[in-house]
N, C-alpha and C positions, 0 to 999 in steps of 0.2 A: 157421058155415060157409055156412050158406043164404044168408047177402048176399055174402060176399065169392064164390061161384060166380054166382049171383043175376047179377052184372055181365056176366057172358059168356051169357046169355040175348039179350037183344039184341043183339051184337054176331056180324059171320059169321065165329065159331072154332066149327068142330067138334075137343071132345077125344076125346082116343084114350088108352089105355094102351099104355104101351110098356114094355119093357126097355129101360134105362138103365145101364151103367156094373156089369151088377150085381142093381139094385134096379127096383120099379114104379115110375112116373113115368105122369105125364099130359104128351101129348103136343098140343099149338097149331098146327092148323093153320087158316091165315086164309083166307078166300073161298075155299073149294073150291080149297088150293094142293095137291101131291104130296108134297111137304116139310112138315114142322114148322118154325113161324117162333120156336118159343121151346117150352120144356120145366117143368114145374111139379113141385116134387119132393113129397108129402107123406110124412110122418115119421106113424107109430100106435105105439098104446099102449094096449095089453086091448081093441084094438076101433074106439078111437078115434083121430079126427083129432089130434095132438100138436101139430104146425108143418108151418106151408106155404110151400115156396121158391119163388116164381114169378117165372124169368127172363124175364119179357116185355121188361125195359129191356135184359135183356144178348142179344141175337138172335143175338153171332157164335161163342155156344154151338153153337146149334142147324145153323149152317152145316157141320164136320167134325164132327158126334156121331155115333157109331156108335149104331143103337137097334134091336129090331125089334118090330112092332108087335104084341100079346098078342091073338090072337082069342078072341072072346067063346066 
């Protein structure tokens, strides 16, 4: 898991947790935008990371998604 988050260190996404649909989700938002440009779904299991959906190629997700953001 550490390399494939590892990428979004250098790059300007801040993620957020969000409510999705439902479920937790990690929410993409690029250079200090007010929107999410794409949404990251993780799947656990006893704890751990199981699968990671990350719609960064599908963005016109993130355009009508209903979400709200989970404060820490």
């Amino acid at each position: 898991m550490g390399l494939y988050f590892g990428r979004y260190e250098n790059a300007e996404v801040a993620l957020r947790v969000v409510r999705l649909e439902g479920r937790l989700a990690c929410a993409a938002y690029v250079a200090a935008a007010t929107r999410p440009a794409y949404f990251i779904l993780l799947d656990f299991e006893d704890g751990r990371v199981t699968s990671i959906r990350d719609f960064r190629y599908v963005p016109y997700i993130a355009t009508e998604a209903a979400f709200e953001v989970v404060e820490p």
